[in-house]
C-alpha positions as CSV (number, residue, x, y, z in Angstrom):
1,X,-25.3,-7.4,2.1
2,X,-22.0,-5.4,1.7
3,X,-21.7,-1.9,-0.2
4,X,-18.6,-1.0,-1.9
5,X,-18.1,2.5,-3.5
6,X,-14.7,2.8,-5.0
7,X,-13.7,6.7,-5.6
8,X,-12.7,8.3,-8.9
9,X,-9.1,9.0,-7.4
10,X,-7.6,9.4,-10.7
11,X,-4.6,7.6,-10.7
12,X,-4.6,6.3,-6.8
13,X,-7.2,4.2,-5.3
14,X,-9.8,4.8,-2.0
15,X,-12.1,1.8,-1.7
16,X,-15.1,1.4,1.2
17,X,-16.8,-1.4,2.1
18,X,-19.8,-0.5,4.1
19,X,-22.8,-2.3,6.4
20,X,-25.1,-0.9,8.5
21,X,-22.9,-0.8,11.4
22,X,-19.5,-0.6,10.0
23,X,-17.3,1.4,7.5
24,X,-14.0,-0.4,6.2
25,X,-11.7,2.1,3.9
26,X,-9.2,0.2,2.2
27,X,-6.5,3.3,0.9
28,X,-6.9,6.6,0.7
29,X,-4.9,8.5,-2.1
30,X,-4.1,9.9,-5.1
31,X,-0.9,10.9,-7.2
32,X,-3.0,14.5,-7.9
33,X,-4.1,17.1,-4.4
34,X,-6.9,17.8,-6.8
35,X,-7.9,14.5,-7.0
36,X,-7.9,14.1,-2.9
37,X,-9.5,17.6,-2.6
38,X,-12.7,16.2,-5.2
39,X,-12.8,13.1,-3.2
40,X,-12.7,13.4,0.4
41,X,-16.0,15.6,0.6
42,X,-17.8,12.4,-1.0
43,X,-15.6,9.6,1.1
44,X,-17.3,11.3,4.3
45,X,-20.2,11.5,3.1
46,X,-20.4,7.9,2.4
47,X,-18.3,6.7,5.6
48,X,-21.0,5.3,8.2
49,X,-20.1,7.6,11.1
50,X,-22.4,5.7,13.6
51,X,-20.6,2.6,13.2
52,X,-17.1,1.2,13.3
53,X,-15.2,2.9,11.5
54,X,-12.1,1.0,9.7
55,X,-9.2,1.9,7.8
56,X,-6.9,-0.4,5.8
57,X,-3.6,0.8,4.0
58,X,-2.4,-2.0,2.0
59,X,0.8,-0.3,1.5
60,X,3.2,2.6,2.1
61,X,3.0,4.3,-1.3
62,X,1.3,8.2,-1.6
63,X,-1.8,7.2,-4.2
64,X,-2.9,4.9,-1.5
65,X,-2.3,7.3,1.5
66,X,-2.0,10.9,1.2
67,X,-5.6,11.1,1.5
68,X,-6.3,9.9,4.9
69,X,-4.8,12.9,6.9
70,X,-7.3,14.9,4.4
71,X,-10.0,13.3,5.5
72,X,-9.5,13.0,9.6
73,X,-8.2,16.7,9.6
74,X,-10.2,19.1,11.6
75,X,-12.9,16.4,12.2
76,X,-12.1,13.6,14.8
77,X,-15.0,11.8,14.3
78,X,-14.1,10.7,10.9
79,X,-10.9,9.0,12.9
80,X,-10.4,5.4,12.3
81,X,-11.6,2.9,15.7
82,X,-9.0,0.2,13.5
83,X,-6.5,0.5,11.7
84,X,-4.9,-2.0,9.4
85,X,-1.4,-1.9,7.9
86,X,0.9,-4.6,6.1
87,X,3.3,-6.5,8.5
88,X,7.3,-6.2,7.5
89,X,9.6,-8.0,9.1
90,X,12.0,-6.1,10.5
91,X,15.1,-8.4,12.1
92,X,18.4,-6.7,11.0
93,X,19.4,-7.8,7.8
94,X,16.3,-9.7,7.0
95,X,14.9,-7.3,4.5
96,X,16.5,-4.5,2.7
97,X,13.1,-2.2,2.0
98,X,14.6,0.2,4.8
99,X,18.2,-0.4,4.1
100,X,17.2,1.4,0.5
101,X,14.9,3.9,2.2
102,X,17.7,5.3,4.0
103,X,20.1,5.7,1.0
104,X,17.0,7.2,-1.2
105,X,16.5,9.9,1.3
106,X,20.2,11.1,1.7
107,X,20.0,11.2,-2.5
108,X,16.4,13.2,-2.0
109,X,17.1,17.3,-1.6
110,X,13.4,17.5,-1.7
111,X,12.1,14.7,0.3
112,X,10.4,11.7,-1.6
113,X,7.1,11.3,0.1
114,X,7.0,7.7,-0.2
115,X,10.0,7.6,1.9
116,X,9.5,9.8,4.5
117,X,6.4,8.1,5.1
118,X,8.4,4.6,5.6
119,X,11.2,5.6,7.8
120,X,9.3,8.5,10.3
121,X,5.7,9.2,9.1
122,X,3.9,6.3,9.1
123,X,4.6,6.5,13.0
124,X,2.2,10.6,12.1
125,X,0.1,8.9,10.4
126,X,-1.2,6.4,13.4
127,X,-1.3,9.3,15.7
128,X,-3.2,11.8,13.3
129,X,-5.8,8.7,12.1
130,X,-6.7,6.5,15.0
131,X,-9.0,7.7,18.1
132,X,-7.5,7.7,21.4
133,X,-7.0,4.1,22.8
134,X,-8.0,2.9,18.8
135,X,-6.2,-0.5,17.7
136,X,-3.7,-0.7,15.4
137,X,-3.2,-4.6,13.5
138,X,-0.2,-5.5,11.5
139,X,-1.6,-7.9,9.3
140,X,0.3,-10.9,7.7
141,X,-1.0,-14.4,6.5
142,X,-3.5,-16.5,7.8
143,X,-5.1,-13.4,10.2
144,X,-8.4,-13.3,9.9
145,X,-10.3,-9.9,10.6
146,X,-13.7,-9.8,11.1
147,X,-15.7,-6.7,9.4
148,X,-19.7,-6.5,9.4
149,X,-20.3,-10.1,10.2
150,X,-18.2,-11.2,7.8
151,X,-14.8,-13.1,8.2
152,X,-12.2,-11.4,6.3
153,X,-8.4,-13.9,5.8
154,X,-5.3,-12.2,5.0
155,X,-3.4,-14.0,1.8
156,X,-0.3,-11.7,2.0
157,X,2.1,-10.7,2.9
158,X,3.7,-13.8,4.6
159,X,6.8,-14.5,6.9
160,X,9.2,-16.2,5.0
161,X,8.4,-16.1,1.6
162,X,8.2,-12.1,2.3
163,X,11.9,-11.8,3.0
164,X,12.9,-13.7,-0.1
165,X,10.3,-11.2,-2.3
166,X,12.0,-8.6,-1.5
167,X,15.4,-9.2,-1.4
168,X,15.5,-10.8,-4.6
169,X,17.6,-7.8,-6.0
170,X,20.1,-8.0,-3.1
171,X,23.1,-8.4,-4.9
172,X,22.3,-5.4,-7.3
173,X,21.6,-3.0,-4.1
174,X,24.8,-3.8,-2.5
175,X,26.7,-3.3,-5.4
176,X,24.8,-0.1,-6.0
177,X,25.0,1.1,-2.1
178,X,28.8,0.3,-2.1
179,X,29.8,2.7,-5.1
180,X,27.7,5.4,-3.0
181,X,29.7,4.9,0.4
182,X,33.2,4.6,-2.0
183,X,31.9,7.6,-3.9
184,X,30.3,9.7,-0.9
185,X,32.0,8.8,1.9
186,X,36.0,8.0,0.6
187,X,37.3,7.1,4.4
188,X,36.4,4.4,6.5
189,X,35.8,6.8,9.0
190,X,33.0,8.6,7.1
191,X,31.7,5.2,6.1
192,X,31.2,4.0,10.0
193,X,29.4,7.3,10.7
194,X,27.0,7.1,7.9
195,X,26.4,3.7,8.5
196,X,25.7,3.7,12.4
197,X,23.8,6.7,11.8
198,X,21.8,4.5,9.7
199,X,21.5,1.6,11.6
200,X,20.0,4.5,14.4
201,X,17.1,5.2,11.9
202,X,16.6,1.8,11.5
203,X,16.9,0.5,15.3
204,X,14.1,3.4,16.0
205,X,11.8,1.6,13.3
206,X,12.7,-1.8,15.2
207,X,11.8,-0.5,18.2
208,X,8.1,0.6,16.3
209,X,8.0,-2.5,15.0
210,X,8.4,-4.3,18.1
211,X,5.9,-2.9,19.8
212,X,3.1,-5.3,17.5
213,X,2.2,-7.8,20.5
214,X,0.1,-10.9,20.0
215,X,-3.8,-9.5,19.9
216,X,-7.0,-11.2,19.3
217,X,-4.9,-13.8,17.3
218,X,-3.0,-10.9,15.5
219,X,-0.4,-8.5,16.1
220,X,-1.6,-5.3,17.6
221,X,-1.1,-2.2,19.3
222,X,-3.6,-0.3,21.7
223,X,-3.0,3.3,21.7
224,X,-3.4,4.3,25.1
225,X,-1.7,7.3,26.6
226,X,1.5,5.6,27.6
227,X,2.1,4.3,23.6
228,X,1.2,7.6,22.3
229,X,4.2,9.2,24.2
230,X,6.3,6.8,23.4
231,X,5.2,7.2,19.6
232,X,5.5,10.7,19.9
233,X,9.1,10.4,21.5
234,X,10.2,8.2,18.1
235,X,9.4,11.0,16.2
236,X,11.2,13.3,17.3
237,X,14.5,10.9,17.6
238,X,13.7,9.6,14.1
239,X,13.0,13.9,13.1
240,X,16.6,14.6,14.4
241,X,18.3,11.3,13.4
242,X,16.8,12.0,9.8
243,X,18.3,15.8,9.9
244,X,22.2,14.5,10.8
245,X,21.3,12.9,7.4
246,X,20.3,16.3,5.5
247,X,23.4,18.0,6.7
248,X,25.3,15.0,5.0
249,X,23.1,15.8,1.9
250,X,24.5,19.5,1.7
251,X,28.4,18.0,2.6
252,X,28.3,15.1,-0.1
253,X,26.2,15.7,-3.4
254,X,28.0,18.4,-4.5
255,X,29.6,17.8,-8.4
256,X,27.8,14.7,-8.4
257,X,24.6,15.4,-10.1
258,X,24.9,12.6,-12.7
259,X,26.4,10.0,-10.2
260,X,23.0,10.9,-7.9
261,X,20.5,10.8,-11.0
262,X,21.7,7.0,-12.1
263,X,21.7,5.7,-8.4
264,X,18.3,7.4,-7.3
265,X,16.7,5.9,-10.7
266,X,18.2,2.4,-9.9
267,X,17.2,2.0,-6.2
268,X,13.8,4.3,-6.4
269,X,12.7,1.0,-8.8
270,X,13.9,-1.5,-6.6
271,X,12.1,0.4,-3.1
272,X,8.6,0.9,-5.4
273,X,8.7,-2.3,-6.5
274,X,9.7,-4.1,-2.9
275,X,6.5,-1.4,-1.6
276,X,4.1,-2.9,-3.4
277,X,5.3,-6.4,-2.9
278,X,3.8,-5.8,0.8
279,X,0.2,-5.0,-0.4
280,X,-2.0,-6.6,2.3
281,X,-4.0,-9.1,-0.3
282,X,-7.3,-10.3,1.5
283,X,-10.4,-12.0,0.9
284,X,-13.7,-13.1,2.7
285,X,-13.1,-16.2,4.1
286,X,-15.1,-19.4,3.1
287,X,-17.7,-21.0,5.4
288,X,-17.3,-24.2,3.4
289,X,-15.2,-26.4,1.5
290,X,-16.3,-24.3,-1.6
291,X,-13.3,-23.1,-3.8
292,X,-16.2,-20.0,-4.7
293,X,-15.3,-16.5,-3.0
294,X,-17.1,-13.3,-3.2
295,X,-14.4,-10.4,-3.0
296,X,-10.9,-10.8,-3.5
297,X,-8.7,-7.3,-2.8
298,X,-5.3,-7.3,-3.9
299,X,-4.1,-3.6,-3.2
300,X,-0.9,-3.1,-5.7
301,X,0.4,-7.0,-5.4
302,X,3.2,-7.5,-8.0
303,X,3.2,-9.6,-10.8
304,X,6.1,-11.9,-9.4
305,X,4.3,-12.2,-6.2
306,X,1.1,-13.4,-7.5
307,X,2.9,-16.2,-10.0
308,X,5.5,-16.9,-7.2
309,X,3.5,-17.6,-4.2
310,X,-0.2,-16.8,-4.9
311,X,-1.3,-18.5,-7.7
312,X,-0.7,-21.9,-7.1
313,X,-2.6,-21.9,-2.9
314,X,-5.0,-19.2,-3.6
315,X,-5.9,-18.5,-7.3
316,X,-6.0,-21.5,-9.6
317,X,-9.1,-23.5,-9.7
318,X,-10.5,-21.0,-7.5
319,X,-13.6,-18.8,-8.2
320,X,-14.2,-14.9,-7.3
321,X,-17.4,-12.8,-7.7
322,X,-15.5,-9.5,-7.4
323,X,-11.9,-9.0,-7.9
324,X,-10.5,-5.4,-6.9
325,X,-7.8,-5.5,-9.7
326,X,-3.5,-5.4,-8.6
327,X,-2.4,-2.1,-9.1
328,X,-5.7,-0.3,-10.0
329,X,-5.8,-2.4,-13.2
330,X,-2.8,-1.2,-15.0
331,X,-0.2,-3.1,-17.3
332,X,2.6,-2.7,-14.9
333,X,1.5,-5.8,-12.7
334,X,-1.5,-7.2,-15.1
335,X,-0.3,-11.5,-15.1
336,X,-2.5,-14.2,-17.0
337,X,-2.1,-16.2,-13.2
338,X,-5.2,-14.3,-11.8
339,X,-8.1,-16.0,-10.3
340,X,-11.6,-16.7,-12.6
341,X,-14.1,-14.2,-11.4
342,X,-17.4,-12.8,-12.7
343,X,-16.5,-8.6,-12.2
344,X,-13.1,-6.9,-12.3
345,X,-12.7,-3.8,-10.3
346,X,-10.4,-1.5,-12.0
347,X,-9.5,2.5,-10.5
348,X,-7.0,3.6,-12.5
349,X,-7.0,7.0,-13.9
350,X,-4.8,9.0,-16.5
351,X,-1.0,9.6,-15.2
352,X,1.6,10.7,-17.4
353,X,0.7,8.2,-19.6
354,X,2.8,5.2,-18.7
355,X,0.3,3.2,-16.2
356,X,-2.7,2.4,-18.7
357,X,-5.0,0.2,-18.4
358,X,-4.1,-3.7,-19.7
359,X,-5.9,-4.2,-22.5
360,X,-5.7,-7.8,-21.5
361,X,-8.2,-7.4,-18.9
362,X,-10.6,-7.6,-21.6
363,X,-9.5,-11.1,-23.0
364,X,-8.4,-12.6,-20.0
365,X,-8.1,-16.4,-20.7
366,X,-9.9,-17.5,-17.7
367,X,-13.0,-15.4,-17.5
368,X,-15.5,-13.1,-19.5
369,X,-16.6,-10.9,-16.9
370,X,-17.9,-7.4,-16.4
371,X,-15.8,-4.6,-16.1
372,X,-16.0,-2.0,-13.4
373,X,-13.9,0.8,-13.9
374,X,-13.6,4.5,-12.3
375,X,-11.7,6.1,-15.6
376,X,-14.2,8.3,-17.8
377,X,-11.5,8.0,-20.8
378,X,-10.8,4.3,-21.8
379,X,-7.5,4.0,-22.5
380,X,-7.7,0.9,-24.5
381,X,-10.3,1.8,-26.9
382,X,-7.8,5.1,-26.6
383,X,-10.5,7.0,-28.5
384,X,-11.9,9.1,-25.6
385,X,-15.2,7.0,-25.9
386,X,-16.1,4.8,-22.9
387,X,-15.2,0.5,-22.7
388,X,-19.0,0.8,-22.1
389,X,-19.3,0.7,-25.8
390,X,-17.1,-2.2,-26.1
391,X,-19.1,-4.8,-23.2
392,X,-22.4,-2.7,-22.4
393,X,-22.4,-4.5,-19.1
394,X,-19.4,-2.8,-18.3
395,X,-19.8,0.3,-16.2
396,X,-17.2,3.3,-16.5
397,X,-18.9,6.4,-14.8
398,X,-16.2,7.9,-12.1
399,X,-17.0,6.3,-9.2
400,X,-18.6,2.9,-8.7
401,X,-21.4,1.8,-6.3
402,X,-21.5,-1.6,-6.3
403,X,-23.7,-4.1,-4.1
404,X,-22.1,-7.5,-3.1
405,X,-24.8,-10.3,-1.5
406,X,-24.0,-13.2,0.5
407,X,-22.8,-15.7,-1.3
C-alpha cells in the first residue's frame, strides 16, 4: 500500500508518495512564497524521515521547485538520499532549450528565475538538496526506478523524439535570435564575442551534463567529495561567465525598450513551453501483460507531446487507477488523447486567472471518474461553491490524502 498526499500549493504542485520505509516527493513549488511558507511545515511533517528519502523534479520551472531549498534549509535531515531530474540532451546544436536560455537572460535586468535555475542553479540546487555522497539520476525512457517495492518506468522524456519536441520552433528562434545580434550587437566583432561567450555558458553545462555515467541501468552521479568541488568550481565559472553577460545587459538595452518587450514575450513562450516538454512522465510498471496501471504521473507534459508520441505506445486502450493530471489540471495542456482512468488528480490553484481548471475534465470522452482536486474555489462551476456539489464523490478540500493498493 502506497500513500500519496498532494499539497494545496496554490498554483504549483508538491506531490509525496510514501511507504513505510520510503518518502518519494515529486516537485516542490509554488508561483506564491506564501504558498511555499504554508506548505513546507506540513511536507515535513508528512516526509518519512526514517526511511529513504526521495526527491523527483519533473522539470526546471519555479511552481515545481522553489520549494525544495525551503524545505532542506537549516535541517539536513530533510535532504534528499535520491534525487531525480529530467534527462536533456545536450550535444551542440541538438536542442535549442539553452540556446534560448542564454538570450532570455541578457534581455532579463531582473533575472527570470526559471532561467537562472537552467543555465547555473540547478547545479545549487544538487548541492543544497542531496546528502553527502547522495545519488543523483537523470531519467529518460525506458529507466525503471524502484521506490517502496514497487517498480516505477520512465515514459518521457526520450532520446530522439526529445530533440525534435523541442526544436520544433527552430526556424522562428533563429529568425528571432538573428534580429537581436543585428539589433544588439551591429559588428561582426561584437557578434563573435557574444556568441563565444555563449557557447562558454553552454560548454560549462555540457561539461554538467557529461558527468551522468551509466548507473544501476541509468545515468547517475555519486556526490562524493571530489564531484562536489568540481560542482562547486562550475558555479563559480558559470557565476562569472553569466556576469560578462550583465555588463552587456547595461551596454546594449538601452533605447530599446519595445524591441526587448516583443523579443522577451516571443522566446519566454517558446523556453516555457520546450520546459515543460521535458516533464519526467512515469508510471508503475506492470508485472503482467495487463494493459491496467495504478498511477500514472505526468508532471507539466504538453499537449503536443502527449498526442505526438504518448498516446499512441502508452495511453490508448490502456487503463489507469490514478492519474496525477498534466499541468496541475489546467486548460493550457488539457488534450482528449489522455489515458481511461478511474480518479483524476488535479492541484491547480487560482493565478491571475488565465490557468483554470478544464472544464473538460469533467466530460472527458473516455472516462467518468472521480475528481481529486486541491483548489477550495472551483473554477468551473466559477461560483465560489465546491465541484463537490457537482460529482459528490469528488473531493476538493486543500490538500488530498489519498491511499493507492496493490493492484
Amino acid at each position: 500500500m502506497m500513500l500519496m498526499n498532494v499539497f494545496d500549493m496554490g498554483f504549483g504542485e508538491s506531490i509525496l508518495l510514501k511507504s513505510d520505509n520510503a518518502s518519494l516527493l515529486v516537485d516542490c513549488g509554488s508561483k506564491t512564497k506564501r504558498n511555499v511558507e504554508l506548505q513546507v511545515s506540513s511536507i515535513r511533517s508528512n516526509i518519512n524521515k526514517h526511511g529513504s528519502i526521495n526527491f523527483m523534479l519533473t522539470h526546471f520551472h519555479k511552481d515545481h521547485f522553489n520549494g525544495f531549498k525551503r524545505l532542506v534549509q537549516g535541517n539536513h535531515q530533510y535532504q534528499a538520499d535520491v534525487l531525480y531530474i529530467p534527462w536533456i540532451n545536450f550535444n551542440k546544436g541538438e536542442v535549442i532549450l539553452f540556446d534560448i536560455a542564454v538570450y532570455l537572460y541578457l534581455l532579463y535586468a531582473k533575472q527570470d528565475t526559471d532561467v537562472s535555475f537552467l543555465l547555473k542553479n540547478q547545479i545549487y540546487f544538487i548541492l543544497e538538496c542531496v546528502k553527502e555522497d547522495g545519488l543523483v539520476y537523470a531519467l529518460k525512457r525506458n529507466d525503471c526506478f524502484e521506490f517502496s517495492g514497487r517498480d516505477m518506468e520512465v515514459l518521457w522524456p526520450k532520446k530522439v523524439e526529445l530533440i525534435e519536441a523541442l526544436n520544433h520552433k527552430l526556424d522562428k528562434v533563429k529568425q528571432i535570435t538573428r534580429e537581436i545580434l543585428d539589433t544588439l550587437f551591429p559588428t561582426e566583432e561584437q557578434q563573435d564575442d557574444f556568441n563565444s561567450l555563449k557557447d562558454d555558458i553552454e560548454n560549462t553545462l555540457k561539461e554538467f551534463y557529461g558527468l551522468f555515467k551509466e548507473k544501476d541501468k541509468k545515468l547517475g552521479i555519486q556526490l562524493n567529495e571530489k564531484t562536489r568541488n568540481k560542482l562547486k568550481d562550475w558555479c563559480i565559472r558559470q557565476k562569472k561567465l553569466l556576469n560578462k553577460i550583465d555588463k552587456k545587459r547595461k551596454d546594449t538595452l538601452k533605447d530599446k525598450k519595445e524591441d526587448v518587450k516583443k523579443w522577451r514575450k516571443q522566446l519566454k513562450e517558446i523556453f516555457n513551453d520546450d520546459t515543460n516538454a521535458c516533464s519526467i512522465v512515469f508510471r508503475d510498471k506492470q508485472r503482467s501483460n495487463l494493459s491496467e496501471y495504478n498511477l500514472l504521473m505526468t508532471g507539466d507534459i504538453t499537449k503536443r507531446v502527449i498526442e505526438k508520441y504518448l498516446y499512441d505506445s502508452e495511453f490508448k486502450n490502456k487503463r489507469y487507477k490514478y492519474m496525477k493530471c498534466p499541468h496541475h489540471g489546467t486548460c493550457t495542456h488539457y488534450t482528449v488523447c489522455l489515458p481511461r482512468c478511474d480518479y483524476f488528480i488535479i492541484s491547480n490553484g487560482p493565478y491571475k486567472r488565465y490557468h483554470a481548471i478544464s472544464a473538460q475534465y469533467f466530460y472527458h470522452p473516455c472516462v467518468r471518474g472521480i475528481r481529486y482536486c486541491t483548489s477550495a474555489h472551483c473554477e468551473i462551476i466559477q461560483s465560489g461553491r465546491s465541484c463537490w456539489e457537482h460529482n459528490s464523490e469528488s473531493c476538493s478540500h486543500g490538500s488530498l490524502s489519498i491511499t493507492i493498493p496493490e493492484l
